[in-house]
C-alpha positions as CSV (number, residue, x, y, z in Angstrom):
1,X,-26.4,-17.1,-13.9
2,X,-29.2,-14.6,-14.1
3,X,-29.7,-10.9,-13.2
4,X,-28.5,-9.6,-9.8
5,X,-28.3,-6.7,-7.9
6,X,-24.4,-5.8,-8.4
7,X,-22.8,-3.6,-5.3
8,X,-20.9,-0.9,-6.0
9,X,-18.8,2.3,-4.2
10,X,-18.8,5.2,-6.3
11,X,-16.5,8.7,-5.5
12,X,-19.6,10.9,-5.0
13,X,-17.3,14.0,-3.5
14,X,-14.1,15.3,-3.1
15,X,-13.1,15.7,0.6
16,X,-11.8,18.5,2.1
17,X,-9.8,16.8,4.7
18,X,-10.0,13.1,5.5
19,X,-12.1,10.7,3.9
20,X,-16.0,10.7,5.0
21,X,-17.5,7.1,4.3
22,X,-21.1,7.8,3.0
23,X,-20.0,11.5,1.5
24,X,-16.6,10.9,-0.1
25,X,-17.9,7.7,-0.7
26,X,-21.2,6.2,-1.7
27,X,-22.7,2.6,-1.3
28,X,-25.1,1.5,-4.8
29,X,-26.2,-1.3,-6.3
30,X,-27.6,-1.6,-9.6
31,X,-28.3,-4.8,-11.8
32,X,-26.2,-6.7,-14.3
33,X,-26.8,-9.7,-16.3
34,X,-24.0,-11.5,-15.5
35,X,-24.5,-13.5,-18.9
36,X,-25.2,-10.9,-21.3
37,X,-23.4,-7.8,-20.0
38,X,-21.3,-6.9,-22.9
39,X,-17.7,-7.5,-22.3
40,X,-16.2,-5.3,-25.6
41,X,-13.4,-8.0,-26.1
42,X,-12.4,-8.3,-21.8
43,X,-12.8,-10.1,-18.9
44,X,-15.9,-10.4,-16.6
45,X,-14.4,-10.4,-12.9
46,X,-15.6,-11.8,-9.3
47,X,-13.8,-9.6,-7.1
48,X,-12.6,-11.4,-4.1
49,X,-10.9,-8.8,-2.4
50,X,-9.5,-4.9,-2.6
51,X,-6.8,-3.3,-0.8
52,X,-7.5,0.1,0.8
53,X,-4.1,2.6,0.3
54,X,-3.5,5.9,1.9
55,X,-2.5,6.8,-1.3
56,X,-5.9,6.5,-2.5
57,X,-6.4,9.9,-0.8
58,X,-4.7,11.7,-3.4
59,X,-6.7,10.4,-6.1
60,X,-9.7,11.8,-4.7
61,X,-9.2,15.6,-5.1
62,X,-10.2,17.7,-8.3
63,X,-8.3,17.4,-11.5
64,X,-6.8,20.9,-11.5
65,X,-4.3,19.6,-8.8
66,X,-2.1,17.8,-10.3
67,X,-0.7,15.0,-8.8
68,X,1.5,12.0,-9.1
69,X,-1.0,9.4,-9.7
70,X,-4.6,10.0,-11.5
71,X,-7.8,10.9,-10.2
72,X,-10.9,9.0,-9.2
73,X,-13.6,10.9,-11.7
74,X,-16.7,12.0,-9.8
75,X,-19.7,10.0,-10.1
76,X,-17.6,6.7,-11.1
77,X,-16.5,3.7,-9.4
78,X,-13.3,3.9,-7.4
79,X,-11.2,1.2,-8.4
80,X,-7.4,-0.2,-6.5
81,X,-5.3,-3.0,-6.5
82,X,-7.4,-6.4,-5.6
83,X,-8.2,-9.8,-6.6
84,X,-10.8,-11.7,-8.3
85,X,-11.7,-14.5,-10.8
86,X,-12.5,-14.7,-14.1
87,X,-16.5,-15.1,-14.8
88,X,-16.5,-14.8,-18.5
89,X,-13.7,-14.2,-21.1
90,X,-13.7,-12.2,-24.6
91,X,-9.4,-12.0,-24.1
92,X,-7.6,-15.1,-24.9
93,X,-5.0,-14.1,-22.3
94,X,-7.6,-15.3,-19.4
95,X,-10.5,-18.0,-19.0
96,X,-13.1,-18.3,-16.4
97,X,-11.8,-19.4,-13.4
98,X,-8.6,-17.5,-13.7
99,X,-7.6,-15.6,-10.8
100,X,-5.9,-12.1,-11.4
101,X,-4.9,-9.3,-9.5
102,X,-4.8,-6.1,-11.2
103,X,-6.4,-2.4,-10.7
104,X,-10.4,-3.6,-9.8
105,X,-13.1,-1.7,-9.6
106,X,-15.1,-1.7,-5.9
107,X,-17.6,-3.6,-7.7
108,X,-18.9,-7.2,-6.9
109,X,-18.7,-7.9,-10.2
110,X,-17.3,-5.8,-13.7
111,X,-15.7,-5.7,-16.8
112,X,-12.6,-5.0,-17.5
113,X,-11.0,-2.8,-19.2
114,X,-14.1,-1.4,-19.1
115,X,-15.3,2.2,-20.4
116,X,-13.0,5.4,-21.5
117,X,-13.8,7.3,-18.8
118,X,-12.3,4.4,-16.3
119,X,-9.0,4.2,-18.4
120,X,-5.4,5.4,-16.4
121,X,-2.1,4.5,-16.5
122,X,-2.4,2.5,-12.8
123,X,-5.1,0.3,-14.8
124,X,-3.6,-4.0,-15.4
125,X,-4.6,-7.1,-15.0
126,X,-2.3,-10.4,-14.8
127,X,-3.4,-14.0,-14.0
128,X,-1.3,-15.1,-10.8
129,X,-0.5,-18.9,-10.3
130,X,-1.9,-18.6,-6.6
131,X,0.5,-21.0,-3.6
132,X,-1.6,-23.3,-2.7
133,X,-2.9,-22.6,1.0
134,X,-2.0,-19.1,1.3
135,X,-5.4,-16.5,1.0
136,X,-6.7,-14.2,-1.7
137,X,-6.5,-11.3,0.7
138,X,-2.2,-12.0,1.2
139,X,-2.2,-10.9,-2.7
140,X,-3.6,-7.2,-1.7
141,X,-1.5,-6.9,0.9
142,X,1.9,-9.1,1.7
143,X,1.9,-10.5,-1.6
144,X,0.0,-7.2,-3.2
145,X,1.0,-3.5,-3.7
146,X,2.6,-3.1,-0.3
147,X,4.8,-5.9,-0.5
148,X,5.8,-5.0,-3.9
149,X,7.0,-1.9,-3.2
150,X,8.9,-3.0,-0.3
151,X,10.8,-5.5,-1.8
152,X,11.4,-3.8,-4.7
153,X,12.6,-0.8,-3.5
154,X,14.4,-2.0,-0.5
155,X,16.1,-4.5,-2.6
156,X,17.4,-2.0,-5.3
157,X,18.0,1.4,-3.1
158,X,19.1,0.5,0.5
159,X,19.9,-3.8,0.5
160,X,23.7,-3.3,-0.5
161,X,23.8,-0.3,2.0
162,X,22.4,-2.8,4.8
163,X,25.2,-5.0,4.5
164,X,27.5,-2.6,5.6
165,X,25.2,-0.4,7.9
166,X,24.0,-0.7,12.0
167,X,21.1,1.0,12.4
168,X,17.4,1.0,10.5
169,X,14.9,3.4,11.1
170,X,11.5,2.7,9.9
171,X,8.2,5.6,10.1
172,X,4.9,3.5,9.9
173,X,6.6,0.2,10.4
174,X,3.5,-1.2,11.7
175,X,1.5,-1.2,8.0
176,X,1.9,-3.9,5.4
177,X,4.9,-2.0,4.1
178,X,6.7,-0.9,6.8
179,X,6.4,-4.9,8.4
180,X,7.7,-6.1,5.1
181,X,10.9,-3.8,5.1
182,X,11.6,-4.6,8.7
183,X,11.8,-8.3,8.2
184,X,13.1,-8.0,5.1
185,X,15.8,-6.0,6.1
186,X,16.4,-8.4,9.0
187,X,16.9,-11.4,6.2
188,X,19.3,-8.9,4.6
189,X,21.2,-8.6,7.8
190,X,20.6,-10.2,10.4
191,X,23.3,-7.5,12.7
192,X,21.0,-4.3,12.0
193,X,19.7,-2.6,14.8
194,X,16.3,-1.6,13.7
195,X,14.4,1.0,14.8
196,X,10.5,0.8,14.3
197,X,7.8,3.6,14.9
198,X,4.2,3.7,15.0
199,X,1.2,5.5,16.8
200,X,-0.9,2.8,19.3
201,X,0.0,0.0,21.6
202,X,-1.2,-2.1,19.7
203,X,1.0,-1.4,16.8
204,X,4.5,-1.1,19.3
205,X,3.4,-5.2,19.8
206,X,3.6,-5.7,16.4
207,X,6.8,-4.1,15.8
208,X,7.9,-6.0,18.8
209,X,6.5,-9.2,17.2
210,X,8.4,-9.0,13.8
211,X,12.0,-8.3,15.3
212,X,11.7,-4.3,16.0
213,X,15.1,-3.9,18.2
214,X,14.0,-0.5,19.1
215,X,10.1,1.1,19.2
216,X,8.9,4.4,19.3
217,X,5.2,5.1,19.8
218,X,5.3,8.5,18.3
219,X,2.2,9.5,19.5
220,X,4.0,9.5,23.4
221,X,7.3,9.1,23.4
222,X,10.3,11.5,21.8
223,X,11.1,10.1,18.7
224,X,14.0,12.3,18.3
225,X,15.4,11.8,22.2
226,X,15.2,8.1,21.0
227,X,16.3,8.5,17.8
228,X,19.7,10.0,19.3
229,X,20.1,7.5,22.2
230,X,19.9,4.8,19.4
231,X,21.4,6.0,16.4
232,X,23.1,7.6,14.3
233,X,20.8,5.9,11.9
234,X,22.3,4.9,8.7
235,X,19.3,4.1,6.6
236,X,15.8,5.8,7.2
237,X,12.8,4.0,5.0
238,X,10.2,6.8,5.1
239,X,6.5,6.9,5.1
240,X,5.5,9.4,6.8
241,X,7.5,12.8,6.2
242,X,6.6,15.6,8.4
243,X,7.7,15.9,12.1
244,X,9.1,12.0,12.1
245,X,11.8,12.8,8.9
246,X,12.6,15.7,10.6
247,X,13.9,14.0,13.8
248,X,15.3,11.9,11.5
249,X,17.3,14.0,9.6
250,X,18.9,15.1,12.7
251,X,20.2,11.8,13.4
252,X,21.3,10.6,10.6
253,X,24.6,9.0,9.9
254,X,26.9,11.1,7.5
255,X,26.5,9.4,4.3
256,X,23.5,8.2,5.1
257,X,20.5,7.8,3.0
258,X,16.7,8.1,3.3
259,X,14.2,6.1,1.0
260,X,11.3,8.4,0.6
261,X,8.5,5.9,-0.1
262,X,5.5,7.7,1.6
263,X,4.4,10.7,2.9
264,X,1.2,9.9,5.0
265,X,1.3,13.3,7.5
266,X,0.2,15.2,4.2
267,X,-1.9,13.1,2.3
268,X,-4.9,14.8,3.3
269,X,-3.8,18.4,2.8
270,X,-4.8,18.6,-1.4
271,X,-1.5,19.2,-2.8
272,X,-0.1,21.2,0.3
273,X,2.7,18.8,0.7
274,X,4.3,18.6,4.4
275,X,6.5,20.8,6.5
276,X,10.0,19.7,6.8
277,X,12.7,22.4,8.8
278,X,15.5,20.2,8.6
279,X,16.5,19.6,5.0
280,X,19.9,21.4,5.6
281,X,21.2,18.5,7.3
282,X,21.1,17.2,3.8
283,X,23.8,18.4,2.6
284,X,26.0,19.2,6.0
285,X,25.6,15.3,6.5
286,X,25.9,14.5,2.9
287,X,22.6,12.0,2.8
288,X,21.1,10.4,0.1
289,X,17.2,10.5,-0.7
290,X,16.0,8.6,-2.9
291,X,12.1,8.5,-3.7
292,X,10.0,5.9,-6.2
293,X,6.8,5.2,-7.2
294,X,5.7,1.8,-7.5
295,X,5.8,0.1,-11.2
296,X,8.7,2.9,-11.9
297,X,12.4,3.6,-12.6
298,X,15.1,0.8,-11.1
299,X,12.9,-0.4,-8.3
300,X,10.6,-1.7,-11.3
301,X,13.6,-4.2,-12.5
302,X,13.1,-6.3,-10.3
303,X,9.3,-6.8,-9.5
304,X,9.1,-9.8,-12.3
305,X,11.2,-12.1,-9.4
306,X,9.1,-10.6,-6.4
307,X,6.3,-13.4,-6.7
308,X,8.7,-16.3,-6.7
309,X,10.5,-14.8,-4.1
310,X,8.3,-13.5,-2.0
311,X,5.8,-16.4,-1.8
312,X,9.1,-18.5,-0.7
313,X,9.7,-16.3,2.8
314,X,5.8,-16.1,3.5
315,X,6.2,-20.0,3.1
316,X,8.5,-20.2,4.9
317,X,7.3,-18.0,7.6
318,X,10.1,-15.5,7.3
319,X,7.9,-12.4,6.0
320,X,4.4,-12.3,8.0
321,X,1.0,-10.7,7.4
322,X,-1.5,-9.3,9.3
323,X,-5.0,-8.4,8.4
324,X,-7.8,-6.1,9.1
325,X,-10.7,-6.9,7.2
326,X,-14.1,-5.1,6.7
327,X,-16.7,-7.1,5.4
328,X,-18.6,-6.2,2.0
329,X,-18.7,-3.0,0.0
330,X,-20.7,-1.5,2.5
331,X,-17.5,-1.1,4.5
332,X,-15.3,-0.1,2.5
333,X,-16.1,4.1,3.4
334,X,-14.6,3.0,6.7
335,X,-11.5,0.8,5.6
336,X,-10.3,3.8,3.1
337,X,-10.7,6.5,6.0
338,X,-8.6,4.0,8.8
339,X,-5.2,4.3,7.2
340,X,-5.1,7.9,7.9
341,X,-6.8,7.7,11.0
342,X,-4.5,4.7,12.1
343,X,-7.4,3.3,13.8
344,X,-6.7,-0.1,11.4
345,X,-3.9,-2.8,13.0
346,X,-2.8,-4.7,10.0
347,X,-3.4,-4.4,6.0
348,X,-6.5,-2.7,5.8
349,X,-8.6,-5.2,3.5
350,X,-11.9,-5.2,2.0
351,X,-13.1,-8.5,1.9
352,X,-16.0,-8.4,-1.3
353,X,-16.8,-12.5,-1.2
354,X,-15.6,-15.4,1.1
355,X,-13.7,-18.2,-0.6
């Protein structure tokens, strides 16, 4: 090993609106001595791959909005959930060769923990017995962030409601979470109706692909003309908020209940929230919301089970994953801005190295 140049992304500004690759975002490299390069008792780490999040967009605002999750400090590297291996090891919990997944900074190569000023509470690291045959990009993705909190969530909040329920509605069903609830769901009970909604063509395939009984391109079609041909909906897993919960909450089921898990028409408005007129039919329909954050409260219980279980329906072909990768650091501007721009059709994924 010797000196190289070490890419890097850095959060140079905080957007206004949507994320602007090459002005939210920056492209560097600077060296490192990949032998030398003090470690401070971690982990030296070849990242493999890094997942890009909508909810990366609310960690790039200023730190007098407070927030849910923490912020990405100007001028540092913006770090998510990815993969890598382990170069060189001052922390007897890893050795080189290990690989991890964890909270990674956009970096070809660095140390974790790292410095103070890259320190939150997201920030882990865990050595995963990898399945043999399946990727490094699954675990950012199916096997990563998204399917964890699908699982999780699904299987604590709404799975002993499916048994007994008819109709599924899922906003967003398209990304890596809302695939994994569908067919999860499905596995749950195989006698739901569910209901999938997205905003391309291309996406409406997909839904049709993983089992989607109903689809609603949003974008075109009525979803709440739909929504009341096909319902009344007993469960609605929500990532979206705005206009799609709305005509949601106008056909729901009485006693139904909504799993808030995302709320991507207002992740770009800085703290604004969303616009929802219906919330009365809360309580004249007597339904249920439940939100969560990953990692938290009873969703959390049962994550230590998600790997085993998890990697057993990929296996076995029962839970599926789609992928769309950008190549190198150097994209990575573009594969943060897609997942609010929907322009992406599968788990957005940065690819850093090729196995």
């Amino acid at each position: 090993m010797a000196i190289i140049k070490n890419g890097t992304v850095i959060y140079a500004e905080h957007p206004t609106n949507h994320i602007v690759p090459g002005v939210t975002t920056k492209y560097i490299e600077e060296d490192i001595d990949l032998d030398n390069v003090p470690l401070n008792g971690g982990v030296l780490i070849k990242t493999l791959a890094l997942s890009s999040d909508p909810y990366m967009r609310y960690r790039m605002r200023d730190p007098s909005i407070p927030m849910f999750c923490p912020v990405v400090p100007l001028g540092q590297p913006l770090d998510n959930f990815g993969v890598g291996t382990i170069v060189r090891s001052e922390d007897p919990a890893f050795k080189p060769g290990d690989f991890v997944d964890g909270f990674i900074n956009f970096q070809e190569y660095s140390v974790w923990p790292g410095p103070p000023e890259q320190q939150h509470v997201l920030r882990y690291l865990t050595k995963i017995d990898r399945a043999p045959g399946l990727p490094a990009t699954i675990y950012t993705g199916t096997l990563g962030l998204a399917g964890k909190s699908a699982y999780s969530a699904y299987d604590v909040l709404a799975k002993e409601k499916s048994l007994e329920s008819k109709v599924l509605f899922v906003s967003g069903a398209a990304g890596p979470v809302g695939t994994f609830v569908v067919e999860y769901a499905r596995i749950c009970n195989p006698n739901l109706k569910i209901i999938g909604s997205a905003g391309s063509a291309a996406k409406i395939e997909i839904l049709k692909k993983i089992g989607c009984d109903v689809t609603i391109n949003y974008k075109e079609q009525d979803t709440a003309a739909i929504l009341k041909e096909h319902g009344p909906i007993d469960i609605y897993w929500d990532n979206t908020s705005g206009a799609t919960l709305d005509a949601a909450l106008k056909n729901m089921s009485f006693f139904g209940l909504i799993v808030a898990c995302g709320a991507i028409s207002a992740a770009s408005n800085n703290g604004d929230g969303s616009i929802v007129r219906n919330f009365e039919e809360v309580f004249q329909r007597s339904i249920a919301i439940r939100g969560f954050v990953y990692g938290m409260g009873e969703p959390a219980k049962v994550l230590p089970e998600f790997y085993e279980k998890a990697t057993k329906l990929v296996l076995e072909g029962k839970i599926t994953s789609r992928e769309h990768r950008f190549n190198g650091l150097r994209e990575a501007g573009e594969a943060l801005e897609v997942v609010h721009s929907g322009k992406n059709t599968g788990k957005a994924v940065i690819v850093v190295r090729d196995e």
